[in-house]
N, C-alpha and C positions, 0 to 999 in steps of 0.2 A: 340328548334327546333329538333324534331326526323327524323330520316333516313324514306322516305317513304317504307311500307313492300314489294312491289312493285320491289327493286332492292335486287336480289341477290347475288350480287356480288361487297361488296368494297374493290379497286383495291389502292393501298399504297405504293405509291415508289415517292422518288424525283428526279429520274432520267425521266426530258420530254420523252425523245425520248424514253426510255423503258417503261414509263407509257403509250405512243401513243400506240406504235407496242401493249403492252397486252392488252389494252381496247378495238382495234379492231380487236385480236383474239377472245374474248372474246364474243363482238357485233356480231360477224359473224357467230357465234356458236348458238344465239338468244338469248343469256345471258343480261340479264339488267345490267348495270354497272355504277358505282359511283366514278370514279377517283380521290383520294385524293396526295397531295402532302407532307402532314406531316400527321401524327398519333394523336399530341394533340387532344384532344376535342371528339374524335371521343367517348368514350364509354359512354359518355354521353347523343349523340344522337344517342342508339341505345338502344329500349326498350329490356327488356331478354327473349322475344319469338318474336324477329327477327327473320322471316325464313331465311337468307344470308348466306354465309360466307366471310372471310376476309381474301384477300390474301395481306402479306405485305413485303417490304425488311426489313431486317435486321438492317444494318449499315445505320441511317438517323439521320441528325442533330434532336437536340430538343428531342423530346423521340422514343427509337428505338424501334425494333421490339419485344424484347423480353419484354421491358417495359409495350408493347402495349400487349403484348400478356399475364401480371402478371395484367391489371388493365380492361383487357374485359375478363380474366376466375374469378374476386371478383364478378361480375356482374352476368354472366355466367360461369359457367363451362362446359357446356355442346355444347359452341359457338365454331364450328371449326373454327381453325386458318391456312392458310398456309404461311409459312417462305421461302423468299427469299434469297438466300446466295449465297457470292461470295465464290469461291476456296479457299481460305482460312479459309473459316468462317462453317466449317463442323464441328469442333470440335462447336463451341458454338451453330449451327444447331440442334446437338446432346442431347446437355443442353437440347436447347429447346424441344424436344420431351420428354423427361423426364419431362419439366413441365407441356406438356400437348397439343403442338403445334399438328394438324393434318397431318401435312406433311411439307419436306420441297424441294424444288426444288433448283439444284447447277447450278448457270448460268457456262457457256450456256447452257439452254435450249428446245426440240423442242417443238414446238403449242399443239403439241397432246397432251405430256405428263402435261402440266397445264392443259390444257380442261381436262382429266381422272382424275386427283387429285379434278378438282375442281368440278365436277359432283358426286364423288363417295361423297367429302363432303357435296353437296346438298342434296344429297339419304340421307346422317344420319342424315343430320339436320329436314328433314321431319319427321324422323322416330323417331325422339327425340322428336318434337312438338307433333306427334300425340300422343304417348304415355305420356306425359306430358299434354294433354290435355283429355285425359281417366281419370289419377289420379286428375286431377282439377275437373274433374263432378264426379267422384266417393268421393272426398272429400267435395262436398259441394250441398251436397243433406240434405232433410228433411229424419229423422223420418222412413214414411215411404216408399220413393225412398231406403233408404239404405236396404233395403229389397227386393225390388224389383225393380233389377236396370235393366234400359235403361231408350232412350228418344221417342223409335218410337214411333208414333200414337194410337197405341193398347196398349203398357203398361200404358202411361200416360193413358188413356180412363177407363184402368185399376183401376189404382191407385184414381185415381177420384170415380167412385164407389165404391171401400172400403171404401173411404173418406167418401161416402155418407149412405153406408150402418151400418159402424162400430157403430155409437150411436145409431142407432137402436133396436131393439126386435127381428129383422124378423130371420127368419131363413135363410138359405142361400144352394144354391145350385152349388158346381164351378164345372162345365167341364173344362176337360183338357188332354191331354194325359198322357202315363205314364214320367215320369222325370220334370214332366214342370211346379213345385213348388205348388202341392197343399194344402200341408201341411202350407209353407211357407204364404200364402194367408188367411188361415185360421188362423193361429197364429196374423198375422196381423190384423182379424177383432176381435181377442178377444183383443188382448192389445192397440186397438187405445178405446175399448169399455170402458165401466162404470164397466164392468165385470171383466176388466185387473185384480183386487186385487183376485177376486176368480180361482178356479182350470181350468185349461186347458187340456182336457183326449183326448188322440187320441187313435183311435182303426181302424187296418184294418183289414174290417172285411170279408175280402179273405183269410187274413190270418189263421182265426179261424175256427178250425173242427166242421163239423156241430154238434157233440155231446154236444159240450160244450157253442156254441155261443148265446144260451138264458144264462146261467147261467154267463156266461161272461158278458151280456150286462146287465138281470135284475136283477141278484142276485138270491138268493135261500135261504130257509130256511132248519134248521136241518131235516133229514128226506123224501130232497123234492124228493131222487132218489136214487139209491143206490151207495153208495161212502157217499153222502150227509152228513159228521159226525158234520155242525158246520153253521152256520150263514154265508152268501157269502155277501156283499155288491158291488151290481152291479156298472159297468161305469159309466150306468144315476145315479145313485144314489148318486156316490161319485163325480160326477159334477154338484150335485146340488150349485146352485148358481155363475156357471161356464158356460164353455163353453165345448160340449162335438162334438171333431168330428170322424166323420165317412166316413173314406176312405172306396173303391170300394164298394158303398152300391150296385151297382147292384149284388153283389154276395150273397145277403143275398137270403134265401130261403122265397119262400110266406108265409110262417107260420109265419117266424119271423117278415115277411114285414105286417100283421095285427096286429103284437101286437108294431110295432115303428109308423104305422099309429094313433092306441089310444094314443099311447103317446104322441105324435106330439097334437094331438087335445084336449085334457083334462087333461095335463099337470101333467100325477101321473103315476107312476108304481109301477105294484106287483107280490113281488119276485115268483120265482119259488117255491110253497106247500105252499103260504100265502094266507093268506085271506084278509089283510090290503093294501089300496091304502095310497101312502104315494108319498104327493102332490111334483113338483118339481118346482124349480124355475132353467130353464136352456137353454140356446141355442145351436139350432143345428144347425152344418155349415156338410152338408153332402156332398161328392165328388166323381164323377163318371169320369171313361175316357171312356164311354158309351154313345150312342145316346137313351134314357130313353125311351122316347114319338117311337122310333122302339120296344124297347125290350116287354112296355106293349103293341105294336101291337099284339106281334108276343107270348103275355102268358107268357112272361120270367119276366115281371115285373110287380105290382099293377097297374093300370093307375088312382086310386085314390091315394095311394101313390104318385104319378109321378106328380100329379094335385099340389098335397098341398104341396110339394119340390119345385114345380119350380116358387114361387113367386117372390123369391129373385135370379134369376140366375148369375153368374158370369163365365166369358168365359177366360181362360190362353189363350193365342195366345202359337201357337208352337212358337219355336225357329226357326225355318226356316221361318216362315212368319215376324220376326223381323229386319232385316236387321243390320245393322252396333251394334245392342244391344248385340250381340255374343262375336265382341271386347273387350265391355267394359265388359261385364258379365267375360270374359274369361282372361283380365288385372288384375279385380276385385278378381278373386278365387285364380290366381299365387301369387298376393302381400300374400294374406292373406295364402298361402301355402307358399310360403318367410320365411315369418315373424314367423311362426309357428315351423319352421324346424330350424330357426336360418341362413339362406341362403341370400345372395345380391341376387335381384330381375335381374330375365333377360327379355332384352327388344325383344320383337317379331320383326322377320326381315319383310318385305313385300313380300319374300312368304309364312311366314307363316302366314301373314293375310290376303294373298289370299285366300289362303286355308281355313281357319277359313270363310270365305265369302261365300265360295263355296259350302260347307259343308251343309248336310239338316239336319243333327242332329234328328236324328231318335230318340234317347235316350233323347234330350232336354238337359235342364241344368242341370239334373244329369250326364249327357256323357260330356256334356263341362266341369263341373266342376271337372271330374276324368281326363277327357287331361290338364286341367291346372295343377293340383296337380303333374303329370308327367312332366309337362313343368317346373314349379320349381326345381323340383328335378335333370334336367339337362336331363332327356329322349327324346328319340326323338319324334317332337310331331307327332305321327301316328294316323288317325283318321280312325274307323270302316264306310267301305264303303258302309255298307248295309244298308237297309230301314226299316222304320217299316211299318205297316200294314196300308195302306191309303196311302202311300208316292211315291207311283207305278209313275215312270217318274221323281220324283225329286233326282235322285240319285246319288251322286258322282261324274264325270267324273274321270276313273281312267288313267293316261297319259302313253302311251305306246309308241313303236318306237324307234328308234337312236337317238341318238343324235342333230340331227338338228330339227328332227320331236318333240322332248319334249321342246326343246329351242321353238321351236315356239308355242308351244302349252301352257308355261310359259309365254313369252310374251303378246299372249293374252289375257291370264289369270290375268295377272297384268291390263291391258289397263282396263279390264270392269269392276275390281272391281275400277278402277280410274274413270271410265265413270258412276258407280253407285253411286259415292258420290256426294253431293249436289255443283258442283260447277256452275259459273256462263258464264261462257264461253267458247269455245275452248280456246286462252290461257290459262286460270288457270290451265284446265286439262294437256293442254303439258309442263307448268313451271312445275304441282304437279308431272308430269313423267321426267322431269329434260329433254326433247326434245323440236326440234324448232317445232313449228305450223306443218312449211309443211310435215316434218316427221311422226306428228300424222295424219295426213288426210293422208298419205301413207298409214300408216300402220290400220287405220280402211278400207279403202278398201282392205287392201293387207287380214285382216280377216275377213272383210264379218260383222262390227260393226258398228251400226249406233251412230252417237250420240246424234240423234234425239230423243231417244229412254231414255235418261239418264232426261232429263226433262229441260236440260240447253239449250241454245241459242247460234247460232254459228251469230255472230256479223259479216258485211264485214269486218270491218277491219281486223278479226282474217283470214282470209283464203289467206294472202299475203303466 
């Protein structure tokens, strides 16, 4: 028989009358509680992502506190313990923090001070689950989820279309802004393909002066200009048999955009001063953070180019239409900046995955992935408050004012990103904020927060 997850707080003393007084401190507080009278048994019925903590006395026949507290960290280590001590028993209180106890309280005691200890322990113990349950979906994904990680609606929708496109022929066409893994996308549809053993060329082709960007893409022969001293073997050429991409194609010039239309269509190019078509066997995955079907409105681009590109489209979601994907993208970058650096991994507190919530991410998962790399390294995680181009309204809130004015302005800031995750009622959400019911329905009117709004159910029973 396991502990239902349900109670978070089991309460372990063999003293009645002090076990009574704390279970209805505790009850009064809106804490669910589990009053035990000895310690055996008990880590047995407690799976090891129990949300709870365990508060227990020290000195108890059968096995004490510290025992209790050596045979539920083999289980867990990461399970707060709070330790009960009489006047005497500071020195061995002491021990126990040293072996890992979370706190410990010296009778006598007042109410407040166990409620403060044992709330601040729920706070870590959430924040331990959550981020323990980031690296459980980050470790045990496919292929190619490890690639392109989250779980929202848009990346899975995602990921399914490369599924479906990758043994393909077609060509591919991914919109996407700048940072928001196009490359990444594309690598994926060459290595889930039949192609994966042949050459993979990426070219952007914004990057290249226009002098040189034929000779770069088809090659050239001796001769073909001046400089020309030697045989060029162009990108298409040298991915033949491959996959060859091509970032910011709306920057190519029309000239170059008639001679990647024939190619696209009759499947051969000829170098720059040849005379020889020389056939290819290769796919192109091209990528724009451009609206195409405007630019050939408006002459900036082929609109038969644009025709014969957009068979196969594939759409990156920003980052900021992702929701809770930013967490795990931004757990995902810091281990692997950790691990890289040679550093113990640091766990996000909850504001800073408010913030991470809040955030539009202008830059995408190139800007998330450079604030993680700073959040490993121990920096403070500071994120750029401005917008990119399109993002007009979705910007930042930057928190100003005193002191009380920022406290509340945090407060709130915690409640929505608690009212934006998928829970199932008003309790869950005020246990997940470690408050009673009535307190959170204070405090969504006191901010002007619906939680009608969050997609959960407010039950009668929760509105006592």
């Amino acid at each position: 028989m396991t502990i239902d997850n349900r109670v978070q707080v089991v309460l372990i003393d063999d003293d009645p009358h002090l076990r009574q007084a704390l279970s209805q401190t505790l009850d009064l507080a809106g804490l669910k509680i589990l009053p035990l009278a000895e310690a055996k048994g008990l880590a047995a019925q407690l799976e090891r992502d129990w949300p709870g903590v365990v508060v227990s006395d020290i000195r108890m026949p059968g096995m004490d506190g510290l025992e209790l507290l050596t045979e539920l960290h083999a289980q867990d280590p990461e399970l707060p313990v709070l330790l009960i001590t009489g006047h005497g028993d500071v020195p061995l209180a002491v021990q126990a923090m040293r072996a890992g106890a979370y706190d410990f309280l010296e009778k006598p005691f007042a109410s407040d001070a166990l409620l403060d200890s044992v709330r601040r322990a729920l706070a870590l113990r959430r924040l331990v689950l959550d981020n323990r349950s980031l690296r459980l979906a980050l470790s045990d994904r496919n292929e190619l989820s490890a690639r392109l990680v989250g779980h929202s609606p848009s990346m899975l929708r995602l990921r399914e279309q490369i599924g479906a496109l990758a043994a393909t022929r077609a060509d591919v066409l991914i919109l996407g802004e700048t940072g928001a893994g196009k490359e990444v996308v594309a690598r994926a549809l060459h290595d889930l393909s039949g192609r994966r053993n042949g050459p993979f060329v990426a070219i952007n082709a914004g990057a290249l002066a226009e002098s040189v960007v034929e000779s770069e893409l088809f090659g050239h022969e001796p001769g073909a200009f001046t400089g020309a001293q030697k045989r060029r073997i162009g990108k298409f050429e040298f991915a033949n048999g491959g996959t060859l991409f091509l970032d910011e194609i709306e920057s190519m010039s029309l000239d170059v955009q008639v001679k990647l239309l024939r190619l696209l269509q009759e499947r051969v190019v000829e170098r720059l001063g040849g005379n020889q078509l020389i056939p290819l066997d290769i796919r192109i995955i091209a990528a724009t953070k451009e609206d195409l079907r405007q630019a050939a409105d408006q002459g900036r681009f082929r609109a038969d180019l644009y025709y014969r590109l957009n068979v196969a489209p594939l759409r990156i979601p920003p980052l900021r239409e992702r929701g809770e994907d930013a967490l795990m993208l931004f757990q995902h970058f810091a281990d692997e900046a950790s691990a890289r650096h040679g550093l113990p991994p640091h766990e996000l507190q909850p504001g800073q995955r408010a913030l991470l919530l809040r955030h539009t991410w202008p830059g995408n998962v190139r800007e998330l992935q450079n604030a993680a790399e700073r959040f490993a390294l121990g920096l403070e995680l500071a994120l750029d408050n401005s917008t990119s181009e399109g993002d007009a309204g979705n910007s930042v809130e930057v928190v100003s004012g005193g002191l009380s004015e920022q406290v509340e302005n945090f407060e709130k800031t915690l409640i929505a990103a608690e009212l934006a995750r998928s829970h199932s009622s008003v309790r869950s959400v005020a246990e997940a904020l470690g408050i009673p019911r009535k307190t959170l329905h204070d405090k969504l009117r006191k901010h002007g927060l619906s939680f009608s709004d969050s997609g959960a159910s407010a039950h009668p029973d929760d509105l006592d």
